[in-house]
C-alpha positions in Angstrom: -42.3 94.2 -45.6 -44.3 93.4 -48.6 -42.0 90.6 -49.9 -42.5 89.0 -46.5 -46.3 89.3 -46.7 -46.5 88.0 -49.8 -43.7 85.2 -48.9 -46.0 84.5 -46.3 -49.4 84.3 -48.3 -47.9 81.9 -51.1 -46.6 79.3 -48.0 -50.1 79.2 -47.1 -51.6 78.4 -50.0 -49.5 75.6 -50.9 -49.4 74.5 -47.9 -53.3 74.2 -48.3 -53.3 72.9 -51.8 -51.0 70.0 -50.4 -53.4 69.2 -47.5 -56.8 69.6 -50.0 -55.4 67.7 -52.7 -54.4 64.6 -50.7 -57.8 64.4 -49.3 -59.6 65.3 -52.8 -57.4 62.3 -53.9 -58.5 60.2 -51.2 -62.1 61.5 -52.0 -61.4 61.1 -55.9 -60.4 57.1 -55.4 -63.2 55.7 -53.6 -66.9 54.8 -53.6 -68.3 54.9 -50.4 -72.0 54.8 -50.2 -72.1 55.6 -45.9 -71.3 58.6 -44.3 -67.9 57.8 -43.2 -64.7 56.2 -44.7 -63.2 53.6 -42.0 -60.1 52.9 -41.5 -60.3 49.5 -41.6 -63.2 47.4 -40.9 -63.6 43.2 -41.4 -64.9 42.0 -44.7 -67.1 39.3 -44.3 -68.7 37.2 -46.9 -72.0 34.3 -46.7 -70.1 31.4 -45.3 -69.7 33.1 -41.4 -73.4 33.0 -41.1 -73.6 28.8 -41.7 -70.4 28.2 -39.6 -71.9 30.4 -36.6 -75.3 28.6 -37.4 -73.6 25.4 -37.1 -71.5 26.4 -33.9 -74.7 28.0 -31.9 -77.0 24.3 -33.4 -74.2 22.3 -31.5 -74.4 24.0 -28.4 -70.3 24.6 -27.9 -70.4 28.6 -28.0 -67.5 28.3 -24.8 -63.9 27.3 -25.1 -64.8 24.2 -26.3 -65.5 22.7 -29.2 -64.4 21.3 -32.9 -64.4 24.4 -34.3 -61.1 25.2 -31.9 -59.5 22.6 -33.3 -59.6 23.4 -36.7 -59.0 26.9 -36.6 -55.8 25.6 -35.3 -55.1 23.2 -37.2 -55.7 25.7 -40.3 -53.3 28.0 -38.4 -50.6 25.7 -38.4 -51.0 24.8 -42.3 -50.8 28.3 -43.0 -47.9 28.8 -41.3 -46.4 25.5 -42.0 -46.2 25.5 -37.9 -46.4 22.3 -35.9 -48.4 23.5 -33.3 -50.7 26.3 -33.0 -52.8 27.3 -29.5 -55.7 29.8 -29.9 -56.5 32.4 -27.4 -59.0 35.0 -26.4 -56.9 38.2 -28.1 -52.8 39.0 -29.6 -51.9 40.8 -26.2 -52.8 37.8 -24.0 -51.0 35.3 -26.6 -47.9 37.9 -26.2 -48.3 37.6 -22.5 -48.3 33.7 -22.5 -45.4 33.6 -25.3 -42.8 35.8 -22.9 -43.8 33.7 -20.0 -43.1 30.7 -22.6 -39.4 31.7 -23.3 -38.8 32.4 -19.7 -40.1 35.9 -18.7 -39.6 36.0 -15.1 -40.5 39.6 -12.5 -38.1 42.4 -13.0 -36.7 40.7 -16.2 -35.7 43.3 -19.1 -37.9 42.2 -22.5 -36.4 44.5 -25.5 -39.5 46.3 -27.1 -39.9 48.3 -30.4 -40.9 52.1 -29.1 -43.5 52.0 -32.0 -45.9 49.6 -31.7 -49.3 49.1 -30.5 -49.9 49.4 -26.5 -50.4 45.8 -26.4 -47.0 45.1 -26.9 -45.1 46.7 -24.1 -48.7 45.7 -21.7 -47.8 42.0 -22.2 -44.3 42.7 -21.0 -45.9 44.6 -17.8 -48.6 41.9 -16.7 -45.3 39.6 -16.2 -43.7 42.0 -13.9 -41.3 42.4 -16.1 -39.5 45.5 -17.5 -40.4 47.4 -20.8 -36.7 48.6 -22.0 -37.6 50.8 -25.2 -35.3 50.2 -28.4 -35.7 52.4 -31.6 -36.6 51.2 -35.3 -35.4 51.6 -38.7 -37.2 53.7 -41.4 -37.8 51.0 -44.1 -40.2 48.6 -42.6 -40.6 50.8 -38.9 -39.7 47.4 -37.2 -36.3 47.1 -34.6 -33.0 48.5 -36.5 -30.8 45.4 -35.9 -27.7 47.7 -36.8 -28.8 50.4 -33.9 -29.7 47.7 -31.6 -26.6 45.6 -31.5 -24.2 48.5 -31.6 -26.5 49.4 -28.2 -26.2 46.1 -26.8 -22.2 46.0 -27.8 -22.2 49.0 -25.7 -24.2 48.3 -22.8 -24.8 44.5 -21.9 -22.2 41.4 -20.8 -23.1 37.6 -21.7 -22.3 35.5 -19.1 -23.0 31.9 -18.8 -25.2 32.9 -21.9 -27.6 34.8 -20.5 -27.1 38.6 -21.1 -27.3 41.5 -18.6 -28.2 45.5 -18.6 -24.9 46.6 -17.5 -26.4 49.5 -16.3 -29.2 48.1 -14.2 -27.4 44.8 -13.5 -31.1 43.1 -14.4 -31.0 40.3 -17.0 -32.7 40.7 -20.6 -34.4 38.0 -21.3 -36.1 38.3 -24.7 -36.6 40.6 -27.6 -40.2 41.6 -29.0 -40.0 41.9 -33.0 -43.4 43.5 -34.4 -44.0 43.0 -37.8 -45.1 46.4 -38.3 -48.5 47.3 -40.6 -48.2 43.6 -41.7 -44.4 44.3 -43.7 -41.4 42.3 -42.2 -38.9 43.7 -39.8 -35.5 42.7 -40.4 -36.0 39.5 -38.9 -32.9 37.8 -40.4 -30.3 40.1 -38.8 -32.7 40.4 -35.5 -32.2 36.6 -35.5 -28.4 36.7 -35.8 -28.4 39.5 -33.3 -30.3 37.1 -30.5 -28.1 34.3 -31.3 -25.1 36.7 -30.4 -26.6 38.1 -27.5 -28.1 34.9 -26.4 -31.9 36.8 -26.1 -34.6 34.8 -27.8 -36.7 36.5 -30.2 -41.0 36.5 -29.6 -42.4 37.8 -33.1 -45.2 39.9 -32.6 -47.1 39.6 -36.0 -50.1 40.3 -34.6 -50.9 42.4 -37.9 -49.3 40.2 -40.2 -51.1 37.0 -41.0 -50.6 35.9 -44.7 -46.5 38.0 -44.6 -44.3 36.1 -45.4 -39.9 36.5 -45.6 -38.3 34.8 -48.0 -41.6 32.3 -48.6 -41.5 31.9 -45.0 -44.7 33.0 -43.0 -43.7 35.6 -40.2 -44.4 34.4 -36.7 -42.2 31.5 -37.4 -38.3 32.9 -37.1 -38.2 33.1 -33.6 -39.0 30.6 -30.6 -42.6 31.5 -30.4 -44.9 33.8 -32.4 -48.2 35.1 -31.9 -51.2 36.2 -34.7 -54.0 38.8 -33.9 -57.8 38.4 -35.2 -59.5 41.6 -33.4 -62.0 43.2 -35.6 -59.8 45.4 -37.4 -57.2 42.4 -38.7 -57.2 41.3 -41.8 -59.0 38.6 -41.0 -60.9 38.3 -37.6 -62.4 36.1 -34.7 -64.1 39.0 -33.5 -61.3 38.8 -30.5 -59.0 36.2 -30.7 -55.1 35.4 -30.9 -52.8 32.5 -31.6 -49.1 31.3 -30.2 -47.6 29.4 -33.0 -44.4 27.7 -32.5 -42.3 24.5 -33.6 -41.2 23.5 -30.0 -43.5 20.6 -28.7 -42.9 21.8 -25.1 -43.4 25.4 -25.6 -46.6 24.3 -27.0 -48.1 21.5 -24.4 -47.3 24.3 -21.6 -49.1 26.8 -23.7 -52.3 24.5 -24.1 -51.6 23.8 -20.4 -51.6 27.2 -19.0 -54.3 29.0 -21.3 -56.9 26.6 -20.4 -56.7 27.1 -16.5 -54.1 24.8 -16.0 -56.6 22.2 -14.9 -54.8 18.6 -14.6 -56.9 16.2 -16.7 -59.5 14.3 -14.6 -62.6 12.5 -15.1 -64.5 14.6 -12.4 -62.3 16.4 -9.7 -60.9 19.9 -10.8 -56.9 19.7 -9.8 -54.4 22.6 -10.1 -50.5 22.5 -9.2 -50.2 26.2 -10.8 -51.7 29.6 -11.3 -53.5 29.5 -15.0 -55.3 31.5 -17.4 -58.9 31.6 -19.0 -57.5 32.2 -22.0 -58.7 29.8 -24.1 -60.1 31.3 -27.7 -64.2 30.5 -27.4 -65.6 28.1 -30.3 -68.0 30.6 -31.1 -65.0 33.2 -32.3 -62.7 30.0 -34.1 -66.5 29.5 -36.2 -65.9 32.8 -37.2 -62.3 32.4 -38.0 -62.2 29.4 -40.2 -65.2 31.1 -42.0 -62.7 34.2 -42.4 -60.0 31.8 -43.1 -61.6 30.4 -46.0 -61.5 33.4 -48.1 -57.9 35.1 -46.9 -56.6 34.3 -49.9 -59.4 36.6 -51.6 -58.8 39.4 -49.1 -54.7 39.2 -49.6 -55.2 39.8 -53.2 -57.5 42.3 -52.8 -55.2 44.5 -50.6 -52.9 44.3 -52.9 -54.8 45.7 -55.7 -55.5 48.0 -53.4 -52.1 49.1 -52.5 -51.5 49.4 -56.4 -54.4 51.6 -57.3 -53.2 54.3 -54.1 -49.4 53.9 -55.3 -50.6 55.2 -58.7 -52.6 57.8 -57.4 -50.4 59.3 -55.2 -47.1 58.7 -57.6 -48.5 62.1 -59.0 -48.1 64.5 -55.4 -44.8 65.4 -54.6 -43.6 65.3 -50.7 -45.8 62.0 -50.4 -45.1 58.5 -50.9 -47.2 54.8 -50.2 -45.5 52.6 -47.8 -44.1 49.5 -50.0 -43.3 46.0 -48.8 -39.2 45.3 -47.8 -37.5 43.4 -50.5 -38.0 39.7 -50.5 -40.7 40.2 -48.4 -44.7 39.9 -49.6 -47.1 41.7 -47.4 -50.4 41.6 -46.6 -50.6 45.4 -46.6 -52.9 45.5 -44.0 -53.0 49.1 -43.3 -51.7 51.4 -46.5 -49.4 54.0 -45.4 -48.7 57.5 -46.3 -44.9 58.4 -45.6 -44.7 62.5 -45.8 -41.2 63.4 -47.1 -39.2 65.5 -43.8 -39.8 69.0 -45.0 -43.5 67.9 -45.9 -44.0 65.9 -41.9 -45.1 69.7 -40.5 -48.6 69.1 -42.4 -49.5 65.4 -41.2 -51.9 66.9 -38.5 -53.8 69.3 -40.9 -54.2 66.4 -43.0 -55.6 64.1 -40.5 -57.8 66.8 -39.7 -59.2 67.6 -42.6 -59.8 64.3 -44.3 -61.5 63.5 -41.0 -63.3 66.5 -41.6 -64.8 65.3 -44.6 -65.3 61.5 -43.2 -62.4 59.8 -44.4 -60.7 57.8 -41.4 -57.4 58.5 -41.5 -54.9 57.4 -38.3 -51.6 58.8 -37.4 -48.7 56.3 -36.1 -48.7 55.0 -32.4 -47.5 58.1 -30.5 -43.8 56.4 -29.3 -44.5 54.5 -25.9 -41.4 55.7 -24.5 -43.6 59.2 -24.5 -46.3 58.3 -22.8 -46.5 59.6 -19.3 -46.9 56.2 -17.5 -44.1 54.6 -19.6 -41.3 57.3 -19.4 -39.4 56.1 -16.1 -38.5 52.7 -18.3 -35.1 52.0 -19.5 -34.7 53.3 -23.5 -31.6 53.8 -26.2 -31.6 56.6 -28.3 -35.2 57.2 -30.1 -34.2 59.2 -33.1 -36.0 57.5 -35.8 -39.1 56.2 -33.6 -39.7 60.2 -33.3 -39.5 60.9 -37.0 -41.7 57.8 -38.0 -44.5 59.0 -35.7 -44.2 62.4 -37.2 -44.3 61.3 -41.0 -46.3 58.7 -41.0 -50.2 58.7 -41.7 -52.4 55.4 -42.4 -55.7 55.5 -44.7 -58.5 53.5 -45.5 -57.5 49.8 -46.2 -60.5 47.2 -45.9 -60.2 44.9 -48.3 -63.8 45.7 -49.5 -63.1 48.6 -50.7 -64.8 49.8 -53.8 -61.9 51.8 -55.3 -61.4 53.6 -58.8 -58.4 52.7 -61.0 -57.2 55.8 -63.6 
């Protein structure tokens, strides 16, 4: 009896040293004058002030305007994309791109389990059909190996388009999120949609300035889409962006984000249902001002990332996230990835470094989870489930005043 009551005292205290010295770590590392340690908040810098001065003093605050433009055409040199279309957030440039590839009501769209809400929404405002498929532990994107043995298993290509043998319904595209800004196995997702005849709509809404192999992510499948909300690396304020190398894809983009109004000197015509989704001058003033200094905030982040992965090299059961081989990412959120026998502590930590004002995040619960998203088709969500219950994101703005060893 007293071997188990003193069994049971020294579990609790290490499992209390491990939660207090990750947060005294956390602590240890930073400067942070206010009250509270964000997440993630923008960085800005003196030159938004004169492009929102110069937007306002021109009088286009609306969707148009010159500033538009060039946050597009910045986009595209970035990207080394032909064509670019800006719009008012990522979900609703997710929710144009499906439509894009040819989304139709009670379609199947493949779509990563964890990942923000947005993803799986964009797939539901086209009356299509969320059908859940599990990731790989690496990067947390899609496991191409899990998926195509699923799809080997359970779908027919006929006159190449492929179907859900089980619900007869046809699945018409495959959502690949970029996950935290690292690269998902997007070479061996792509081979997989070539098999399978789905195209592929990259979701890298958290990954602007990622890149695969010196390629920019966004760009491997038929259309991709960017996200500038207030907590991206860089930000509009709200905004998104479709990107894409198909000259089509792109007129019908411009077409149907900006009302789908038929051009006209004076009379207003409309052959089809449209969307006011056009990204507002006032935000893309913002955004090229943010744009300017991206490659300030990448290299910052990755300092960043280096001063965390030496700290926390010294605490067993924990590791940093890294970026995949031959990929370099922005690191937009660092991650905390708690070793399986260590995972039964991530919500005393997130509680206590809360506690003491540091803002820490779990993962995205799994969407297949959620109440309202449960009846939808899924595969196996083995390693969805253990992602969510390992991993924990800390502060990463890229204005962090941090302290190296």
């Amino acid at each position: 009896m007293i071997k188990i009551y003193l069994e049971t005292i020294i579990l609790k205290n290490m499992k209390h040293k491990f939660v207090k010295d990750i947060t005294q770590l956390l602590k240890k590392i930073h400067y942070y004058p206010k009250n509270f340690l964000p997440l993630h908040e923008p960085s800005f810098f003196s030159n938004e002030i004169k492009y929102l001065n110069s937007c306002i003093k021109e009088g286009f605050v609306s969707t148009a305007g010159r500033f538009v433009n060039e946050f597009e055409e910045n986009i595209k040199k970035l990207t080394n994309s032909k064509y670019a279309v800006a719009v008012v957030n990522g979900t609703s440039a997710l929710q144009i791109a499906l439509k894009l590839v040819g989304v139709k009501s009670n379609d199947e769209v493949l779509v990563p389990s964890i990942t923000f809400i947005g993803s799986v929404n964009s797939v539901i405002y086209n009356n299509a059909i969320p059908h859940f498929v599990d990731s790989e532990i690496n990067s947390f994107g899609v496991c191409s190996k899990k998926l195509r043995k699923y799809l080997e298993n359970n779908t027919i290509v006929k006159n190449k388009i492929c179907y859900n043998k089980n619900t007869k319904k046809i699945i018409r595209a495959l959502i690949v999120v970029h996950i935290f800004g690292h690269s998902a196995e997007i070479l061996e997702l792509k081979k997989l949609s070539k098999d399978f005849n789905i195209p592929i709509v990259e979701d890298s809404a958290e990954a602007i300035g990622s890149y695969y192999s010196k390629k920019h992510l966004g760009t491997f499948g038929k259309v991709g889409v960017l996200s500038f909300n207030g907590n991206k690396t860089i930000t509009t304020g709200g905004g998104g962006i479709i990107i894409t190398n198909n000259k089509s894809i792109a007129l019908k983009a411009k077409h149907i984000t900006t009302t789908a109004k038929l051009p006209h000197k004076w009379e207003y015509i409309f052959k089809e249902t449209g969307y006011n989704f056009r990204m507002p001058n006032i935000n893309a003033a913002l955004g090229l001002a943010q744009l300017k200094k991206l490659k300030k905030i990448l290299s910052k982040k990755r300092k960043i990332f280096r001063v965390y992965e030496d700290y926390f090299s010294e605490i067993k059961g924990i590791r940093l996230m890294r970026e995949p081989k031959n990929c370099k990412s922005n690191y937009w959120l660092q991650t905390l990835i708690l070793d399986k026998n260590y995972s039964k502590y991530k919500n005393l930590i997130l509680k206590e470094t809360n506690i003491n004002n540091i803002g820490t995040r779990p993962c995205w619960k799994p969407l297949h989870k959620l109440s309202h998203l449960k009846k939808f088709p899924k595969m196996n969500m083995s390693i969805a489930e253990e992602i969510y219950k390992r991993v924990i994101n800390i502060p990463s703005s890229a204005h962090l005043t941090m302290k190296n060893k």
